[in-house]
N, C-alpha and C positions, 0 to 999 in steps of 0.2 A: 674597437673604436675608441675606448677610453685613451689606452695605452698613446695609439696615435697623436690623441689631440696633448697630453700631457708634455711629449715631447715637444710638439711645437708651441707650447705655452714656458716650456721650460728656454728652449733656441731663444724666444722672443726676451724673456727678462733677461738673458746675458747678454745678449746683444742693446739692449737699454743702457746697461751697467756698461760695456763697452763704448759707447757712445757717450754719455757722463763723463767716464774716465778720461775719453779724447778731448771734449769741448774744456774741463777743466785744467789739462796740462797745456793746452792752447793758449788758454787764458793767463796762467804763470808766466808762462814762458814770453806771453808779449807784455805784462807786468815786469820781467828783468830787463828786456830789452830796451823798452822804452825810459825805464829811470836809470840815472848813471847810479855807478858805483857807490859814490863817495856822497850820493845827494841821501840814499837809505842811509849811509849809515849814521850822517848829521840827525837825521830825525830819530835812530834808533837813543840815538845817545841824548835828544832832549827830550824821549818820552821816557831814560832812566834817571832824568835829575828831578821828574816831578814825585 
């Protein structure tokens, strides 16, 4: 009975961590899209001159 239920406690936290993983490369990925190129990298370079 133990055995059982551990494995589907174990399925459940990688499928969490799966799930995370998805929602946060979603999230990047429409963070690059939506800013142009050239507008990052103005701001990479005035947040190196302070």
């Amino acid at each position: 009975m133990t055995s059982d239920n551990t494995i589907w406690y174990v399925l459940a936290v990688l499928g969490l961590i799966y799930l995370i993983i998805l929602f946060r490369n979603r999230k990047a990925t429409k963070r690059r899209k939506s800013r142009k190129f050239m507008e990052g990298k103005r701001q990479r370079d005035k947040n190196n001159e302070h």
